[in-house]
Wavefront OBJ file of the C-alpha trace (Angstrom):
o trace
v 4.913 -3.795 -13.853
v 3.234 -1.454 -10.724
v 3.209 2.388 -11.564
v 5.892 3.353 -8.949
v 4.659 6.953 -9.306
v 0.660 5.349 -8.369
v 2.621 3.473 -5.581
v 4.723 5.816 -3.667
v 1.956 8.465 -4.172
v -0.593 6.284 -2.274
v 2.286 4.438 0.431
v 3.050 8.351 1.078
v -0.528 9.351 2.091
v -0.699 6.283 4.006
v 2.390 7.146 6.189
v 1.121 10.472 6.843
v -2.325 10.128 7.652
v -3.980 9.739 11.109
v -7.205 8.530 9.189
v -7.612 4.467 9.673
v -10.135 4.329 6.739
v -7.583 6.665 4.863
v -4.539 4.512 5.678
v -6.293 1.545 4.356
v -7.948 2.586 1.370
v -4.659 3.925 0.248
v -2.689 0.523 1.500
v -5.414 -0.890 -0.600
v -4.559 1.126 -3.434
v -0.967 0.562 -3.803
v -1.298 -3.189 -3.035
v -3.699 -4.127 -5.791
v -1.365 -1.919 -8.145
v 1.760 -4.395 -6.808
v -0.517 -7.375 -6.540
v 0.454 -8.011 -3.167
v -3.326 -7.944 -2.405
v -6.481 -9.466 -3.764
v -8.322 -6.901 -5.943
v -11.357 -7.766 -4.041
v -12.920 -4.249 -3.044
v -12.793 -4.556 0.718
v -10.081 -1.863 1.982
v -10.472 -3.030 5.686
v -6.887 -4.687 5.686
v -5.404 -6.390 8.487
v -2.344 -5.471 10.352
v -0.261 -8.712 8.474
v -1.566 -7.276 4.977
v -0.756 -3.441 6.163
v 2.737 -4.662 6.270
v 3.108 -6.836 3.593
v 1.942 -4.020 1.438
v 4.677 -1.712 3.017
v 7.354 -3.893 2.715
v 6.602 -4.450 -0.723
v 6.391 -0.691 -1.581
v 9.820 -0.558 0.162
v 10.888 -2.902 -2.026
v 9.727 -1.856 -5.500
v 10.719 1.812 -4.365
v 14.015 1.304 -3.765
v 13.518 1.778 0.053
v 14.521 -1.452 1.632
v 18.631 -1.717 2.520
l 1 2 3 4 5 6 7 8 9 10 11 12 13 14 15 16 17 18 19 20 21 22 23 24 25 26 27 28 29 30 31 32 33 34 35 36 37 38 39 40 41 42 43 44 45 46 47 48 49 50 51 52 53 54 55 56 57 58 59 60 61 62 63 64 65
């Protein structure tokens, strides 16, 4: 089971930021903690894995209608 606090701490920097290498490292973050991502080490995400790690931190966080 993800941390949800680890999640919605890292999604939450990533909304905010206007750093690309930010946004991804924390994208990269929360979506090895959800395994939505492969726990590979490269943080340089595209835009399809950007969103699947959103949607997927919607969804754990209660987010999504």
């Amino acid at each position: 089971m993800p941390d949800k606090n680890y999640v919605e701490r890292y999604i939450n920097r990533a909304r905010t930021t206007e750093n690309e290498a930010e946004k991804n490292n924390c994208l990269y973050r929360a979506g090895t903690q959800m395994e939505v991502i492969e726990s590979n080490g490269n943080d340089k995400l595209t835009s399809a894995q950007q969103r699947a790690v959103f949607d997927a931190a919607d969804k754990l966080l209660g987010r999504k209608k």
